[in-house]
DRENDO-1510 file (C-alpha; in Angstrom, 1 decimal, always signed):
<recs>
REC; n; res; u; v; w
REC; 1; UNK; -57.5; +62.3; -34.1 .
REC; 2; UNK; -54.3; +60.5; -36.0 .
REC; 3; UNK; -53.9; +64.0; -37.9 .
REC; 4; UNK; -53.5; +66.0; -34.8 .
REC; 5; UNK; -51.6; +64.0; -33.1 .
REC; 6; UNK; -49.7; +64.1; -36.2 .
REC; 7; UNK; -49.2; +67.6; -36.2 .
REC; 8; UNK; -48.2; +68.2; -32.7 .
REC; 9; UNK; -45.5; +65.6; -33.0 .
REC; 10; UNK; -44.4; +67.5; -35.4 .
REC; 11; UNK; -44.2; +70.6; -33.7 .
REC; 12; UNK; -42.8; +69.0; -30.6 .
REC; 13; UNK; -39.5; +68.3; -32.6 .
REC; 14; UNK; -39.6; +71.6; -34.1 .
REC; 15; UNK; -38.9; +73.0; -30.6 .
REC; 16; UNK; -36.2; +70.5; -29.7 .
REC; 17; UNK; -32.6; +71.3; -30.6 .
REC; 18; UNK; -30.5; +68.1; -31.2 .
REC; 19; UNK; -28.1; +69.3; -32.7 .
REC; 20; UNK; -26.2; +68.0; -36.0 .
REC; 21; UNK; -26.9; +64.5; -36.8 .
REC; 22; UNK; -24.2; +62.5; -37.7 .
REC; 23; UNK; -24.0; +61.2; -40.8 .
REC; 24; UNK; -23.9; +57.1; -39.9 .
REC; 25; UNK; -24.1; +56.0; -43.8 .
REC; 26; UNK; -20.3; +55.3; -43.9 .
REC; 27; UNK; -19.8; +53.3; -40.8 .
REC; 28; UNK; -22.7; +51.2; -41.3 .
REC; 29; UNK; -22.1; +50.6; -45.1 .
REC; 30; UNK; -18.0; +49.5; -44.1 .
REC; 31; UNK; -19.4; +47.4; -41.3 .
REC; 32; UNK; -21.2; +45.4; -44.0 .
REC; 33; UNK; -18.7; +45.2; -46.4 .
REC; 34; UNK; -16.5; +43.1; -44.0 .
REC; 35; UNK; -16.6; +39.2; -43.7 .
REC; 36; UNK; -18.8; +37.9; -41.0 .
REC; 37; UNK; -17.0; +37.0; -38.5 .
REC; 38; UNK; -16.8; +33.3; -36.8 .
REC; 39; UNK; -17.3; +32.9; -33.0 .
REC; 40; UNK; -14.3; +30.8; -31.4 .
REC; 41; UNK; -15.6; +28.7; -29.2 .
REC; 42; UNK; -13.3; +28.1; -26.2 .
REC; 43; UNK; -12.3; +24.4; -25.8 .
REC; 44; UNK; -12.6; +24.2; -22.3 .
REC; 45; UNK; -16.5; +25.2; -23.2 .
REC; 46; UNK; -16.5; +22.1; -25.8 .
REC; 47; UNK; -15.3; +19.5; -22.9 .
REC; 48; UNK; -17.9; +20.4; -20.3 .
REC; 49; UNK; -20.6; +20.6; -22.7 .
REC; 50; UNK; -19.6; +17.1; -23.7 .
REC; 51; UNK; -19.4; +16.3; -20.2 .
REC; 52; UNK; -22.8; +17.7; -19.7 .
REC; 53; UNK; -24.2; +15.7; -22.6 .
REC; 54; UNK; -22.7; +12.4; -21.6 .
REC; 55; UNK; -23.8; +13.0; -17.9 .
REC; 56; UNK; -27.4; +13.4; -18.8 .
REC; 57; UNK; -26.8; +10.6; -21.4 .
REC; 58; UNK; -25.9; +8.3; -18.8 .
REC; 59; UNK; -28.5; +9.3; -16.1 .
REC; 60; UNK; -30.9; +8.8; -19.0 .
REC; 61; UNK; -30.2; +6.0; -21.1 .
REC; 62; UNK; -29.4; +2.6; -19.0 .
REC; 63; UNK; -27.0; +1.4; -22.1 .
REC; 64; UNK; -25.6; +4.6; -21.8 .
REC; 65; UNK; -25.1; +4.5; -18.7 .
REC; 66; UNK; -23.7; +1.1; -18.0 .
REC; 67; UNK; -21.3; +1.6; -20.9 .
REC; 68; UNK; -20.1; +4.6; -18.8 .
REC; 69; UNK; -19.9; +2.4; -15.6 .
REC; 70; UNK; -17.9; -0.3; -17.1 .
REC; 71; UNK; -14.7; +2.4; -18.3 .
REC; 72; UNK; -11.9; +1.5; -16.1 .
REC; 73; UNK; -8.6; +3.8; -15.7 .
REC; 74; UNK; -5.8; +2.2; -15.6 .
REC; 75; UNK; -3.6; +2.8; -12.7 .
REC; 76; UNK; +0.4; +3.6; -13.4 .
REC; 77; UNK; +2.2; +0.1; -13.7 .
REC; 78; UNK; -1.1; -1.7; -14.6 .
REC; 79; UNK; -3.1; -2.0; -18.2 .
REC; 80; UNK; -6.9; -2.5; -17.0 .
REC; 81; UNK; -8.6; -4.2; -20.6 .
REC; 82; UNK; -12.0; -3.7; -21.0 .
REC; 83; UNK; -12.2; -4.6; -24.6 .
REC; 84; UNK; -14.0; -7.4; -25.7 .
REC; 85; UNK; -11.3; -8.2; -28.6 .
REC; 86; UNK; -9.1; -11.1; -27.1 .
REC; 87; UNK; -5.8; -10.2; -26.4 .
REC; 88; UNK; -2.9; -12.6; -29.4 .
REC; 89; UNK; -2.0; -16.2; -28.3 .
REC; 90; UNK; +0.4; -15.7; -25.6 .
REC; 91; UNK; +2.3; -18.1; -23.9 .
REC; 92; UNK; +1.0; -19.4; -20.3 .
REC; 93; UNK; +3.8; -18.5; -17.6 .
REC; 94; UNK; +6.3; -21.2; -17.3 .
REC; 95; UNK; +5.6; -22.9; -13.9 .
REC; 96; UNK; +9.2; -23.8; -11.7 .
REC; 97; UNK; +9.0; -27.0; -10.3 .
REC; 98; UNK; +11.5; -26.2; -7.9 .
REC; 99; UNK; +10.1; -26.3; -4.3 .
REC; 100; UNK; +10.1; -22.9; -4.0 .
REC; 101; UNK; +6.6; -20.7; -3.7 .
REC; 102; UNK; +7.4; -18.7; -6.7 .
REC; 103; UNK; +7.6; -21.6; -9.0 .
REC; 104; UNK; +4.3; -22.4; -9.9 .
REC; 105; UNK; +3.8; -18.5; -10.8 .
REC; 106; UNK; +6.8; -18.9; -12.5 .
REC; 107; UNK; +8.9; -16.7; -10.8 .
REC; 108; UNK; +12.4; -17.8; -10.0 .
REC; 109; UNK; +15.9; -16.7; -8.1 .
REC; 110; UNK; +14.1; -15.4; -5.3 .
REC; 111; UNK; +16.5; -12.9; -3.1 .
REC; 112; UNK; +16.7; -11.0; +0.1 .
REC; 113; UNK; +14.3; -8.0; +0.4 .
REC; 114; UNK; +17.4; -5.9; +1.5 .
REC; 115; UNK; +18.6; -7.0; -1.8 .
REC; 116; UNK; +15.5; -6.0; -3.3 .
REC; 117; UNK; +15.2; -2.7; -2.0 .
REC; 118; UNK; +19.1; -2.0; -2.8 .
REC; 119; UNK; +18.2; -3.5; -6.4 .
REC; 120; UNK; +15.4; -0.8; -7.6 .
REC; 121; UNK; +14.7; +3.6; -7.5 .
REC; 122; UNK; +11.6; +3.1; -5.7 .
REC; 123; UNK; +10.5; +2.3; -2.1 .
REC; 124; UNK; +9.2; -1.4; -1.5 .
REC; 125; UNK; +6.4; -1.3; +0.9 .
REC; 126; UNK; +5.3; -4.3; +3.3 .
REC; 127; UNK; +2.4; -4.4; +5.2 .
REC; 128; UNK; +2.5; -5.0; +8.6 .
REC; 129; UNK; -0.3; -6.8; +8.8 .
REC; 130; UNK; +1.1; -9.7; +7.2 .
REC; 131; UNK; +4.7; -8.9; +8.7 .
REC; 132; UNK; +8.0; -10.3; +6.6 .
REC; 133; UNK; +7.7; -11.9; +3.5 .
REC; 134; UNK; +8.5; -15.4; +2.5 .
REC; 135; UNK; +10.1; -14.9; -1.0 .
REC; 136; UNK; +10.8; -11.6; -2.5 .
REC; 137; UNK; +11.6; -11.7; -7.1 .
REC; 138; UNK; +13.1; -9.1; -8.6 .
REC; 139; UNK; +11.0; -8.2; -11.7 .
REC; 140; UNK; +13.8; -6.4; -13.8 .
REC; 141; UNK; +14.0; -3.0; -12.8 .
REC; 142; UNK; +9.9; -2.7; -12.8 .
REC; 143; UNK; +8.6; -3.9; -9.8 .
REC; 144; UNK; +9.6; -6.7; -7.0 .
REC; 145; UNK; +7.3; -9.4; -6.5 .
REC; 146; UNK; +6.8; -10.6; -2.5 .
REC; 147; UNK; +5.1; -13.7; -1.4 .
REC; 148; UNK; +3.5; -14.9; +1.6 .
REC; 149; UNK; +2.9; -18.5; +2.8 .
REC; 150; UNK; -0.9; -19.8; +2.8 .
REC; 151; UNK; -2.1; -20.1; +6.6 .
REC; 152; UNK; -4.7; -19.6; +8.5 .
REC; 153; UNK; -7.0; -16.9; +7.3 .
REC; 154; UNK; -4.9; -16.6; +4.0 .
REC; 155; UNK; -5.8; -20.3; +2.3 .
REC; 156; UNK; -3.9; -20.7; -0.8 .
REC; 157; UNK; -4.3; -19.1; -4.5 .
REC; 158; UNK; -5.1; -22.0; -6.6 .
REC; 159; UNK; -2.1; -24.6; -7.6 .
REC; 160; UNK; +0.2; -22.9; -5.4 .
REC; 161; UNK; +1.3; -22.4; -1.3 .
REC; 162; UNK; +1.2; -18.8; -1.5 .
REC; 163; UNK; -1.8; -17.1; +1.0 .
REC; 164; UNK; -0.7; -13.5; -0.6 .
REC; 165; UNK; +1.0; -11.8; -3.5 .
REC; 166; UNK; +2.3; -8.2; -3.5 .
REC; 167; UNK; +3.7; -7.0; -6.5 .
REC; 168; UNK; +5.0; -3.0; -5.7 .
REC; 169; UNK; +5.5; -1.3; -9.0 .
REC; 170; UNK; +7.6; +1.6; -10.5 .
REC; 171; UNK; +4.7; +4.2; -11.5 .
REC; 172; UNK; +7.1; +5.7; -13.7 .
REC; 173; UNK; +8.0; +2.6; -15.8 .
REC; 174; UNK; +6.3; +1.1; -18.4 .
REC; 175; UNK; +3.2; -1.0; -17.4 .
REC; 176; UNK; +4.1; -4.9; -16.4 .
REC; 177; UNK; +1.0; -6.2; -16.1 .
REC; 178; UNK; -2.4; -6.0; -17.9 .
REC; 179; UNK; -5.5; -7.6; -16.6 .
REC; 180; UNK; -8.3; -8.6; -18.8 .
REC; 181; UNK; -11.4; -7.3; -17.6 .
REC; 182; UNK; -14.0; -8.0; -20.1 .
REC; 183; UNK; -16.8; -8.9; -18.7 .
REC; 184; UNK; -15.5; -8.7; -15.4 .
REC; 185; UNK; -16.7; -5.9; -12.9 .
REC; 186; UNK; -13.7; -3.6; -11.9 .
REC; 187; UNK; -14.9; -1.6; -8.4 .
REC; 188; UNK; -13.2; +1.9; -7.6 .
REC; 189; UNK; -12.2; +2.6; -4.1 .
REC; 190; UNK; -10.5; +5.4; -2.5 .
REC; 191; UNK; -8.8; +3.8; +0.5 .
REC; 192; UNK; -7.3; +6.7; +2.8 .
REC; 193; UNK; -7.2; +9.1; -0.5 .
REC; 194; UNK; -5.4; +7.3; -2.5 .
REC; 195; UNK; -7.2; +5.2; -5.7 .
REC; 196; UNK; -7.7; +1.9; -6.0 .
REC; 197; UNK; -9.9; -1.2; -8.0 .
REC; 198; UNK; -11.0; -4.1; -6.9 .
REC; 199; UNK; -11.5; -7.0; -9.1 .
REC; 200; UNK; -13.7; -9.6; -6.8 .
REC; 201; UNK; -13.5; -12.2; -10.2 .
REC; 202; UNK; -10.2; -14.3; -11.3 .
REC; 203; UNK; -9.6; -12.9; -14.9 .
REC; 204; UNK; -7.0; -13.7; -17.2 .
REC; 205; UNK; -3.3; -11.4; -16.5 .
REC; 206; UNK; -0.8; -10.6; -18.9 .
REC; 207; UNK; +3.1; -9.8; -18.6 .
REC; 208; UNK; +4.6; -7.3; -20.5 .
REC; 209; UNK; +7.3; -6.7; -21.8 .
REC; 210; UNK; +9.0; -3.0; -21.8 .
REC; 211; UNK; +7.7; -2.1; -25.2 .
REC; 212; UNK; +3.8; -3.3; -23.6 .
REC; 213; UNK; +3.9; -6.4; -25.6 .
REC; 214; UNK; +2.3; -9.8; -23.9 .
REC; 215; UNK; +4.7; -12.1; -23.2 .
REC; 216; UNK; +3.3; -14.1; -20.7 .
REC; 217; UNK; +0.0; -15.1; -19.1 .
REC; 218; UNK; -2.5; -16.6; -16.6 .
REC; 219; UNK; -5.4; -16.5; -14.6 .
REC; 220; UNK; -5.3; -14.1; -11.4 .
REC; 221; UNK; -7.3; -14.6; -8.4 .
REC; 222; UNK; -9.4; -11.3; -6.6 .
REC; 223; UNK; -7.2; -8.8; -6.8 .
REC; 224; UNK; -7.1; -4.9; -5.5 .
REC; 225; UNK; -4.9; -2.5; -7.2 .
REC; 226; UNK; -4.1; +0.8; -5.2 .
REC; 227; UNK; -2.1; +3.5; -6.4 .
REC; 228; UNK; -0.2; +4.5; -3.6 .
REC; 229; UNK; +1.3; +7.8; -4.5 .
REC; 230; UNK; +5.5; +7.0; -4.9 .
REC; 231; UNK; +3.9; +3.1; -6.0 .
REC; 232; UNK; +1.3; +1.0; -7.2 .
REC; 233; UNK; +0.7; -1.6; -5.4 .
REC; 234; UNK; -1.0; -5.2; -6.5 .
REC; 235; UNK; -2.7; -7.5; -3.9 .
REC; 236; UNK; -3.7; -11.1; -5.4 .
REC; 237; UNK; -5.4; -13.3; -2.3 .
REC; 238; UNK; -8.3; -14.9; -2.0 .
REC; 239; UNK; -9.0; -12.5; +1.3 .
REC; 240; UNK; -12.6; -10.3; +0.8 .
REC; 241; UNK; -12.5; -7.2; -0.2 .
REC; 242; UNK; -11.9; -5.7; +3.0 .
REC; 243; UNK; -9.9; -8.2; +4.0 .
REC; 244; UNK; -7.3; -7.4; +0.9 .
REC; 245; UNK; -8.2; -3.1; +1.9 .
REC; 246; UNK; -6.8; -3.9; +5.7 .
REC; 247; UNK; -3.9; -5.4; +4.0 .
REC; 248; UNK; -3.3; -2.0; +1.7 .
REC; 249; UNK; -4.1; -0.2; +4.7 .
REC; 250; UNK; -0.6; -1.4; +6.5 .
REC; 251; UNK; +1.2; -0.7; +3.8 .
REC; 252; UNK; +4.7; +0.9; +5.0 .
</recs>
């Protein structure tokens, strides 16, 4: 049986004209002679293949996962810290004992908003919720500081008569403040499209200087941070959370 169908294979090809075969030894033997060659992966292909890996990582693995849920951005203007290494001895802000409401947060020479807004390259937004300020502080030429009186429904940040603080700041300037969130739960919010935190904890804040070094500290009450497109803007009350996201809400 295998013999004959031997032998009419081989009569089948007898009868077929392929023509000339080409002689293939050359090409193949060159093709071998050259270095194997290394595939390039694209990096664009490396990031979302990490991306993948950490997603799965995180939906997986609850240390994983909560390590991935306690990164914080930072937000132009403001340094969020999530390390747990302690930030150098720096000095506690000096408090004014001057009757004014900036003293105890040691600002001082309060001026005009008008002279404020003349003062700096960026817009200086007030809600309207909480209408006029009571004392507006130049902060260099990084942001202006604005201050609200405690009174009803805005009771007073601790050792002070201020209700509300508003710092707007340059988002094109070095970062002036840096809070230290270790430890402390930092919530992102996107309030009309625009990002924000919320930090429902008091947690220590640093000044900085233009070069990002500490030069000045102390402990911040609930604060929400909103990056406001042409600012960022820093609300420090003791108002909820959506108390302090009606208050970003009237920004103009």
């Amino acid at each position: 049986m295998a013999d004959a169908l031997e032998q009419a294979l081989r009569d089948l090809s007898a009868a077929i004209d392929t023509g000339p075969v080409p002689d293939v030894a050359p090409a193949v033997l060159s093709r071998l002679r050259e270095p194997p060659r290394v595939e390039r992966r694209r990096p664009w292909l490396r990031i979302a293949i990490a991306a993948v890996v950490l997603a799965l990582a995180a939906a997986l693995v609850p240390d994983v996962r909560t390590a991935v849920a306690d990164f914080v951005r930072d937000i132009p203007g403001v340094v969020f810290n999530t390390s747990e290494k302690h930030a150098p001895p720096v000095p506690s802000v000096p408090r004014h004992v001057d009757g004014s409401l900036g003293g105890p947060l040691g600002l001082a020479h309060p001026v005009t908003l008008e002279a404020a807004r003349s003062a700096v390259s960026f817009p200086v937004v007030v809600p309207q919720s909480l209408g006029p300020p009571d004392e507006v502080y130049l902060r260099g030429d990084r942001a202006v500081t604005m201050l609200w009186r405690a009174r009803s429904g805005f009771p007073a940040l601790t050792g002070t008569q201020v209700g509300v603080m508003i710092d707007v700041l340059d988002p094109e300037s070095a970062p002036l403040l840096e809070k230290l969130l270790y430890g402390v739960a930092a919530e992102r919010l996107v309030i009309d499209g625009h990002e924000a935190r919320w930090i429902a904890a008091r947690h220590p804040l640093l000044v900085l200087d233009a070069n990002g070094i500490p030069v000045e500290q102390r402990e911040a009450a609930q604060t929400l941070v909103i990056d406001a497109g042409r600012v960022t803007v820093r609300i420090e009350s003791d108002l909820s959370r959506d108390g302090a996201v009606g208050v970003a809400r009237s920004l103009h």
